[in-house]
C-alpha positions in Angstrom: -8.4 -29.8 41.2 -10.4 -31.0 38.2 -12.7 -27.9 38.5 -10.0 -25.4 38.9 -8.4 -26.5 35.8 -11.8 -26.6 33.9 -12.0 -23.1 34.9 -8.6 -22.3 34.1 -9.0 -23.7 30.5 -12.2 -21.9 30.1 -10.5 -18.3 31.0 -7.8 -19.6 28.5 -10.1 -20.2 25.6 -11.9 -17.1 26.1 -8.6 -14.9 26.3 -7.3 -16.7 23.2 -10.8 -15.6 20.9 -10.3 -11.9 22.9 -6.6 -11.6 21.7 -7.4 -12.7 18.1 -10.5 -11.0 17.5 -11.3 -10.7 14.0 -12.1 -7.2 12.3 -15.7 -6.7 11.1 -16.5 -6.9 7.8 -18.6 -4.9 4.6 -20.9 -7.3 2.4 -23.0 -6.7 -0.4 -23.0 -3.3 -0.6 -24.8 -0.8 -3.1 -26.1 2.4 -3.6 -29.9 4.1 -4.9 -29.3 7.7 -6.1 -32.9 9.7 -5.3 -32.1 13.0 -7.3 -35.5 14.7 -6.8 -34.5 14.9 -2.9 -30.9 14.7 -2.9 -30.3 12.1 -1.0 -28.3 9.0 -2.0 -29.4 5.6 0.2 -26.6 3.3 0.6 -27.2 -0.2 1.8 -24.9 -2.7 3.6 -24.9 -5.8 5.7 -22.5 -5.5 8.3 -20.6 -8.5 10.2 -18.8 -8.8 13.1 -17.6 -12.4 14.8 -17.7 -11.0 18.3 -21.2 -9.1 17.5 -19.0 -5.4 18.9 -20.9 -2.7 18.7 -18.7 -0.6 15.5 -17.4 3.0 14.3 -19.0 3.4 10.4 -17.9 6.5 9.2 -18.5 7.7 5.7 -16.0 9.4 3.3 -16.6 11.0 0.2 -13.9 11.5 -3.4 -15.4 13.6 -5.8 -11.9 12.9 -7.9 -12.1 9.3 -8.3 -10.6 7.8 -5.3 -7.7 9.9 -5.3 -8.6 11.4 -2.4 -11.9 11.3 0.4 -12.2 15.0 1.2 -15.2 16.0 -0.3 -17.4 17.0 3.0 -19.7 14.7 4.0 -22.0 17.4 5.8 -25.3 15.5 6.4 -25.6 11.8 6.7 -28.0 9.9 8.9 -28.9 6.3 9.8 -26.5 2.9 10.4 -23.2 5.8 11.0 -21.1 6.6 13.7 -21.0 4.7 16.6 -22.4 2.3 17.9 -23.6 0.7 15.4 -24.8 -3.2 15.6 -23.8 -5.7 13.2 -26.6 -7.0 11.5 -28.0 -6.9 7.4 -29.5 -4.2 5.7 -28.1 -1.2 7.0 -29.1 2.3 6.0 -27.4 5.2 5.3 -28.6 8.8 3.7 -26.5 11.0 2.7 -27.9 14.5 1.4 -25.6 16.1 -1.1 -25.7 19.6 -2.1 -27.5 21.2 -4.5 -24.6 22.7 -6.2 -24.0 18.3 -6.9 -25.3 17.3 -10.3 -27.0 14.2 -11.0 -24.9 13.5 -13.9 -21.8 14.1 -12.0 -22.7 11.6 -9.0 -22.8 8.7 -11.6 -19.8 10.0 -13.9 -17.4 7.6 -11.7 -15.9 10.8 -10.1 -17.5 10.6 -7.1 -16.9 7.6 -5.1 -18.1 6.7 -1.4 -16.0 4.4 0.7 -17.7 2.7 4.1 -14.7 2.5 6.8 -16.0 0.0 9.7 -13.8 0.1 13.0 -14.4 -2.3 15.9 -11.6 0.0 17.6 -9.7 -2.5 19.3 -5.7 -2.0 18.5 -4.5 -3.9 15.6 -2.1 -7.1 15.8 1.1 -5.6 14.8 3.1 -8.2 15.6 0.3 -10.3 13.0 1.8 -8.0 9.9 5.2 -7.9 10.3 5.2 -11.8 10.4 3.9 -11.6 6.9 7.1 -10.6 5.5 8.3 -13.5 2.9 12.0 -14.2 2.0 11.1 -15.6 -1.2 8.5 -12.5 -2.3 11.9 -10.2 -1.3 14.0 -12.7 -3.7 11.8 -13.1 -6.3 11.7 -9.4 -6.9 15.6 -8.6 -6.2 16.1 -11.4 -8.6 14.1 -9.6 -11.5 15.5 -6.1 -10.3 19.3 -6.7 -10.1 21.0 -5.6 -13.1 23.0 -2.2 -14.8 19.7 0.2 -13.9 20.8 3.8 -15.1 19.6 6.0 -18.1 22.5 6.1 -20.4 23.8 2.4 -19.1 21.2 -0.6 -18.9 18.4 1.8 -20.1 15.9 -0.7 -21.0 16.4 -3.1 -17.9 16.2 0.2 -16.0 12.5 0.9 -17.9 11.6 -2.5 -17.2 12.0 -1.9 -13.5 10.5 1.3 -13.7 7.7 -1.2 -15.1 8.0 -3.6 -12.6 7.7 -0.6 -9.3 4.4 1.0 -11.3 2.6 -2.2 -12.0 2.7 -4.0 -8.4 1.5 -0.5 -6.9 -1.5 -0.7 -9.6 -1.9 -4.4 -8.6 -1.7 -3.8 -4.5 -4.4 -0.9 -5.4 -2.2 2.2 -4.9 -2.8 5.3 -6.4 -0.1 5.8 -8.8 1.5 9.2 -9.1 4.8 10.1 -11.2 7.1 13.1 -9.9 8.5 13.6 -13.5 11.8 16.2 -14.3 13.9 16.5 -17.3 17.5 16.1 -17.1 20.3 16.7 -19.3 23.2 14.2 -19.9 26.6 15.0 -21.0 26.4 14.8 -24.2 23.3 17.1 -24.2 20.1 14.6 -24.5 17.7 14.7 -22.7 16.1 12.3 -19.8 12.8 11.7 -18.3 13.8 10.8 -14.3 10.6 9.7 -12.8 9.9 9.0 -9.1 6.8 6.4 -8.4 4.7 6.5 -6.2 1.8 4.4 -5.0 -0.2 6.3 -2.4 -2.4 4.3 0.3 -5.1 7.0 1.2 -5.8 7.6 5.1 -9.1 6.7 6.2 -9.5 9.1 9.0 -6.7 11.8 8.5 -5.3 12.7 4.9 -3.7 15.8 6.0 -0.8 13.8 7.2 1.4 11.5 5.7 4.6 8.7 5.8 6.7 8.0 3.2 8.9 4.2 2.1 11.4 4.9 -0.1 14.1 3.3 -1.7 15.8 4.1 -5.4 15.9 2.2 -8.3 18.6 3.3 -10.4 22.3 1.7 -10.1 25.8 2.5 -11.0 26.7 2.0 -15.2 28.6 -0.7 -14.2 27.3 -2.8 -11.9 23.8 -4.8 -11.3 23.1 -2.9 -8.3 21.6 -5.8 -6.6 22.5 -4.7 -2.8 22.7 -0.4 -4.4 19.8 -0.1 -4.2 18.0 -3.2 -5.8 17.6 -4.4 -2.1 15.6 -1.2 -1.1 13.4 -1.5 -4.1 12.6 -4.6 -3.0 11.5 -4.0 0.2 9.5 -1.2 -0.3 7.6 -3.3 -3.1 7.2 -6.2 -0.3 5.8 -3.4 2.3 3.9 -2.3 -0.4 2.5 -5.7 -0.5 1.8 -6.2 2.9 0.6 -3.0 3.9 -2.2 -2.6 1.2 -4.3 -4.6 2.3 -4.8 -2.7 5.6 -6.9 0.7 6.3 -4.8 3.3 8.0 -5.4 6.2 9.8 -3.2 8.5 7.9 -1.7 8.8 4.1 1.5 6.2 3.2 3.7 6.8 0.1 5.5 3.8 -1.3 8.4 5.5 -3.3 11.4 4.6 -5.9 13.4 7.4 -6.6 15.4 7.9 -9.4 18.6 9.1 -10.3 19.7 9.3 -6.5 23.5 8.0 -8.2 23.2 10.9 -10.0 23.5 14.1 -6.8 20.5 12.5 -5.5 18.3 14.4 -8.3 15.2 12.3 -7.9 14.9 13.2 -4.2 15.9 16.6 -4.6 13.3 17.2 -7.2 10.3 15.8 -5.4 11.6 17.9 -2.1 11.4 21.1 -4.1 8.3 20.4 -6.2 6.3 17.5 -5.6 5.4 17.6 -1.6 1.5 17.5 -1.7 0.3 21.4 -0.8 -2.5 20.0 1.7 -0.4 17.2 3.0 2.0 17.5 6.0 5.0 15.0 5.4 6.0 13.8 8.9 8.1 11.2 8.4 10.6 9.9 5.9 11.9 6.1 6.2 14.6 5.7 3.6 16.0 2.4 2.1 19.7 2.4 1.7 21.3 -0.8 1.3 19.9 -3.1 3.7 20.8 -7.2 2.4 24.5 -7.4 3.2 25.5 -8.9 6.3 28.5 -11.0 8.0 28.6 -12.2 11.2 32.7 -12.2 11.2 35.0 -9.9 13.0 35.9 -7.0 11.5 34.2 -6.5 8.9 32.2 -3.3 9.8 34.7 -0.2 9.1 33.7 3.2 10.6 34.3 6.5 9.2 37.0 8.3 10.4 36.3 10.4 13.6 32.7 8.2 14.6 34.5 7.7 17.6 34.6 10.7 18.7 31.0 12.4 17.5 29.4 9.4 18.2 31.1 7.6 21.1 27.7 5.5 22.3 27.6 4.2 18.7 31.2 3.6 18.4 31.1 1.5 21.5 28.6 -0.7 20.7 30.5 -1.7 17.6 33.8 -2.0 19.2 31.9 -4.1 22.0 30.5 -6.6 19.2 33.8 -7.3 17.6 33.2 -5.1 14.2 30.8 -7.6 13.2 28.9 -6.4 10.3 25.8 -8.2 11.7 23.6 -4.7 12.4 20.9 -2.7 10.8 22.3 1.0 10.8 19.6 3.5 11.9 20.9 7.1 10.8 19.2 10.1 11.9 19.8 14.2 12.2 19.0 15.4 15.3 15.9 16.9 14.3 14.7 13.2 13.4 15.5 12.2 16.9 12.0 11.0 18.0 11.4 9.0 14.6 14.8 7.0 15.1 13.7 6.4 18.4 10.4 4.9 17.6 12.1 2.9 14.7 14.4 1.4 17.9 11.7 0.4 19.9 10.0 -1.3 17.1 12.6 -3.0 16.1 13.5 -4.1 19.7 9.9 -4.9 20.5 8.7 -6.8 17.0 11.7 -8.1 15.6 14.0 -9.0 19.0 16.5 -11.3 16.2 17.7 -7.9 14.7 20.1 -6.0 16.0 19.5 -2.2 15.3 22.9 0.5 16.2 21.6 4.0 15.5 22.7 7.4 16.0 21.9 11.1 14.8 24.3 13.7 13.8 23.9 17.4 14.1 22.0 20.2 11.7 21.8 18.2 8.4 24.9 16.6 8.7 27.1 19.1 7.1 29.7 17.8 9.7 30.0 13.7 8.2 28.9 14.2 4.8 28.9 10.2 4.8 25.6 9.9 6.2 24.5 12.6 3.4 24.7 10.0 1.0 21.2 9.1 0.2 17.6 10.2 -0.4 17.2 10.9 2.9 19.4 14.0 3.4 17.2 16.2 0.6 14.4 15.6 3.5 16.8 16.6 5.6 17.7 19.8 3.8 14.3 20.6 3.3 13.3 21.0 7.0 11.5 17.4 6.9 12.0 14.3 9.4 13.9 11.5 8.0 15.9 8.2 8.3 18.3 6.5 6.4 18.1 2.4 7.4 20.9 0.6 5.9 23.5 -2.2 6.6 26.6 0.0 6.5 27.0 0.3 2.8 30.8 0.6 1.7 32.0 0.5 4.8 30.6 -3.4 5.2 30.5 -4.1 1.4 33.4 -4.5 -0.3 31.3 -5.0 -3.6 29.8 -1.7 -3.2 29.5 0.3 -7.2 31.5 -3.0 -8.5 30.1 -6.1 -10.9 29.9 -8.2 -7.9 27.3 -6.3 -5.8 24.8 -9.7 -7.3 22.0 -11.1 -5.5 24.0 -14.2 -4.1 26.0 -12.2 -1.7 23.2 -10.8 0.4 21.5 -12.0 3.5 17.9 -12.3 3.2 17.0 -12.7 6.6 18.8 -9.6 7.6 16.8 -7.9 5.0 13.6 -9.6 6.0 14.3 -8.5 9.3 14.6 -4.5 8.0 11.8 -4.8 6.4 9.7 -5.7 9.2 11.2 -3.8 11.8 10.4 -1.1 9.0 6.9 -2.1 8.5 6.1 -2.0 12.2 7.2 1.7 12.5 5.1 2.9 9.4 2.4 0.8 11.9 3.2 2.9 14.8 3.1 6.1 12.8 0.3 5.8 10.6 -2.1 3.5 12.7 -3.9 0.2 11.5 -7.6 0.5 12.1 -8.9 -2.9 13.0 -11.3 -3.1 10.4 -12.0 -2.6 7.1 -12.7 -0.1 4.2 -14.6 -0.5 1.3 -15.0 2.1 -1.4 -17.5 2.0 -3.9 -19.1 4.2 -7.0 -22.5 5.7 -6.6 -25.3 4.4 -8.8 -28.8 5.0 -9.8 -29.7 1.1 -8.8 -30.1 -0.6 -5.4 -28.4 -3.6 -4.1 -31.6 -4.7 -3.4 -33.3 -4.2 -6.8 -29.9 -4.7 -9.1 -32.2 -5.8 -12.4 -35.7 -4.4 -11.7 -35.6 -0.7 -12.0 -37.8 1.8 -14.1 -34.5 3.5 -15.2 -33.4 0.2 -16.4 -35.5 -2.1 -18.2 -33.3 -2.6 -21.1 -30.3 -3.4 -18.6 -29.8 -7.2 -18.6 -26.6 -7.4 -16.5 -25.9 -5.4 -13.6 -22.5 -5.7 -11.1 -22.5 -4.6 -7.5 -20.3 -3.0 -6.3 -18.3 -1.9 -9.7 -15.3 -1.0 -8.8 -14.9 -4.2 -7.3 -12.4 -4.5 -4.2 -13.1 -7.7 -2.7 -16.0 -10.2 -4.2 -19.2 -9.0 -6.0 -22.4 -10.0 -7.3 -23.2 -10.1 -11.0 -27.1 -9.8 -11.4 -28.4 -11.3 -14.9 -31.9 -11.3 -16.5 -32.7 -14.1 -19.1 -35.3 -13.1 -21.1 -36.3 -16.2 -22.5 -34.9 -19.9 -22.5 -31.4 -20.4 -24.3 -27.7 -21.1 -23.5 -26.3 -18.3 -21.7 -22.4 -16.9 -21.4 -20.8 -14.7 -19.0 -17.0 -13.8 -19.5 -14.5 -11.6 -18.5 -11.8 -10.0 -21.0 -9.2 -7.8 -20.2 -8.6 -4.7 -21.9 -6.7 -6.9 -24.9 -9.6 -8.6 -25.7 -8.0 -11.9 -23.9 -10.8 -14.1 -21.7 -10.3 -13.7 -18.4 -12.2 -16.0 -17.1 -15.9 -17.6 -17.7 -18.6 -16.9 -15.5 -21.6 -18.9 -16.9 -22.1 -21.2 -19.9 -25.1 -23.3 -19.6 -28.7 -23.6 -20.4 -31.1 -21.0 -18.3 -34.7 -21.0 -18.1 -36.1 -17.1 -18.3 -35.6 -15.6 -15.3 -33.3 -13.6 -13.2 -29.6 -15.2 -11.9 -26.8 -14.2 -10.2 -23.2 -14.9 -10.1 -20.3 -14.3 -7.7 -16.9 -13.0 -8.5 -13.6 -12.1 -6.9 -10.8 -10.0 -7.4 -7.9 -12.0 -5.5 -6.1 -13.4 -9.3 -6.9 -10.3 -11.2 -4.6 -7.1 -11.5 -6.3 -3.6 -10.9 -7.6 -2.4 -14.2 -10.4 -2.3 -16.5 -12.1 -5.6 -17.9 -15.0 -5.9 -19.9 -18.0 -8.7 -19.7 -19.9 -9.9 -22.4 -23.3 -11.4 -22.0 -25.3 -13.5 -24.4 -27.6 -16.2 -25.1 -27.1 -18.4 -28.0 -24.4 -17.2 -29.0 -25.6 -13.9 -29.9 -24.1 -11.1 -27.8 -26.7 -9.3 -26.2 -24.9 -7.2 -23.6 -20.7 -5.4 -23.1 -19.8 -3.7 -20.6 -16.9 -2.3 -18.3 -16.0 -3.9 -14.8 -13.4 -2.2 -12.3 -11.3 -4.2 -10.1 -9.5 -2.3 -7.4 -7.1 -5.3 -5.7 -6.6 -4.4 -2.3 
């Protein structure tokens, strides 16, 4: 008996470290740029806990991370699979002639090392990292008169608020910008941002998470559509930090109280040529909940097109205690997968969908968001919500505030949300880390003959993650390393001590600083010897 159950908690330990086996890992990696053969060497160490053999592919953005199609063609060495973990790896890639020199180390072209141990990511893992009091903190800053002749500087400040957490979570930001005309004839700037998470193995297809930002002129708009915004800023969050197999869009539209303009415009103009959209998830509304007897209303005639749907809120009282999952028929299978997800990740919420026929010409209430230009436009698309004006009674009034939402019920959208986007566009259980190409090697950051008046060198730069900053004192004195940001504030000091002549490194990290430009200074006694620019990418 004693032996069985040794046995039995050995096969339990070893399943345990199986089911949460960690993803492998990219340190202290560099380039060294040989232009007479046209080969750039780039070095890494690779780690893995579980020592599995792991997929490196290479990927390649000639347009500043943007995007990583610029072909690869030849590369050779620690690539593909398998490949062991271990330090020191080696990869050359040969670029072509018609490739400059100068343009290599311009900051256009930048190589990004994707490592895959290929097991299936822990869904389950990121939807659990949806926070209540992230979703408040940000509804609470977003609710308030958002519209461009109304509340027009609270609705630039959350036009503020949407652009900077993309740049912070590492997005790429891009702007879908239109003019429009108001009544009395000025003019208007509607934008629609959007932070972009590239694909690692397949940018010709892409999601999109969308919610608008603009409210009524009379009301704060905190459930319409401040709720939505804050979701799709808290996916945002969450879903950053993980490589995909495929492009997500993070969107806030504007002007969707205004014939859904924003939408419309991007549907018409702004739908990447090389990129097939194939799936639209749409915030609508999605905080307000009550667990009371009728008080979920359904349009006139639902019982009829819709009797399954109709049934199941009859059956549960009217209770306005569901997530609504609208669909057209064409975006059957996408409100299906959202339903399974939903059912198998987040069990606690309850999920009622249906789809109506063509574009839904036929109950022009389910028109009544972004989602229906993606409909008109041949695209696949869902509109989540919690029943809008049919459950909430404060719907386009001054008492749509904060206080009377549910955030549970919206935490649960979000991650029923979030684990859909997962099924769609893939986590790849491990990691990706881009990086610019440079002359120097990570082995040789200081000594280089195309470098001896370089004191200070910092690998990788971008930095996305932790790097190294190499510095050479020349002779004995007290030595300073700081980081400003682009107002000339300090950041944050480095060194500030008395150094013997020699070489030194130092270590920094990303995880408090916003994506940007910062600059060091470096010098010793007090004389400044050394400026230059560091990136930070924070993903």
């Amino acid at each position: 008996m004693k032996n069985s159950l040794i046995i039995f908690l050995i096969f339990l330990y070893k399943f345990s470290a199986f089911a949460q086996n960690q993803a492998p890992d990219i340190l202290k990696y560099g380039t060294e740029l040989n232009s007479g053969d046209n080969f750039v060497k780039i070095v890494y160490d690779l780690v893995d806990n579980e020592n599995d053999d792991i997929k490196i592919s290479l990927k390649i953005s000639n347009n500043g991370g943007k995007t990583y199609t610029f072909p690869v063609g030849v590369a050779n060495g620690d690539i593909g699979f398998p490949v062991k973990p271990g330090t020191g790896k080696t990869i050359l890639w040969y670029f072509p002639d018609t490739v400059s020199f100068n343009s290599l180390i311009s900051g256009r072209f930048i190589l990004k090392l994707v490592a895959d141990d290929l097991h299936d990511y822990d869904i389950q893992q990121i939807v659990d990292q949806v926070d209540m009091n992230s979703l408040y903190q940000n509804l609470s800053f977003i609710q308030g008169i958002r519209h461009r002749t109304e509340g027009v500087q609270h609705l630039q400040e959350v036009k503020d608020l949407i652009e900077n957490k993309f740049l912070q979570y590492g997005l790429n930001l891009e702007k879908d910008e239109f003019s429009y005309t108001n009544d009395d004839g000025s003019k208007y700037l509607g934008q629609n941002i959007i932070g972009k998470l590239c694909g690692n193995y397949d940018e010709t297809v892409y999601y999109i998470i969308d919610g608008h930002y603009d409210s009524v002129g009379w009301g704060p708009g905190a459930d319409d559509n401040g709720s939505a915004v804050a979701g799709v800023l808290e996916a945002a969050r969450i879903l950053s930090i993980i490589p995909f197999e495929k492009n997500i869009r993070f969107i806030g539209f504007d002007m969707e109280e205004t014939r859904i303009t924003g939408s419309r415009n991007y549907v018409s103009k702004a739908i990447p040529a090389n990129e097939q959209l194939a799936g639209v998830l749409n915030f609508e509304m999605i905080g307000y909940y009550k667990d009371i007897p009728n008080t979920q209303e359904i349009p006139d005639g639902f019982n009829i097109l819709f009797p399954t749907f109709y049934q199941q809120v009859a059956a549960n009282n009217f209770k306005g205690d569901f997530a609504f999952n609208v669909a057209n028929v064409a975006s059957n299978d996408l409100k299906i997968v959202f339903d399974n997800c939903a059912a198998q990740f987040v069990p606690q919420l309850k999920v009622y969908s249906l789809a109506t026929p063509g574009v839904g010409e036929s109950t022009l209430d389910l028109r009544r968001s972004d989602h229906s230009s993606f409909w008109d436009g041949g695209y696949k698309a869902l509109m989540i919500n919690d029943g809008a004006n049919f459950r909430n009674k404060n719907y386009h009034t001054a008492t749509d505030v904060i206080d009377s939402l549910n955030f549970t019920f919206m935490s649960n959208i979000v991650k029923a949300t979030i684990a859909t986007l997962c099924k769609l566009a893939v986590p790849i259980h491990g990691i990706a880390r881009p990086f610019p190409i440079s002359e120097y090697s990570v082995n040789a950051p200081l000594i280089s003959n195309n470098a001896k008046s370089k004191l200070v060198r910092v690998i990788p730069n971008p930095v996305s993650g932790n790097a190294t900053i190499y510095y050479k004192v020349p002779k004995a004195g007290i030595v300073k390393l700081e980081i400003y940001n682009s107002n000339g504030i300090l950041i944050k000091e480095l060194v500030n001590t008395k150094l013997d002549a020699g070489e030194y490194e130092s270590s920094i990290y990303n995880d408090v600083l916003n994506t940007g430009i910062y600059l060091y200074k470096y010098s010793i006694d007090k004389s400044v010897t050394e400026s230059g620019k560091i990136v930070f990418m924070n993903k």
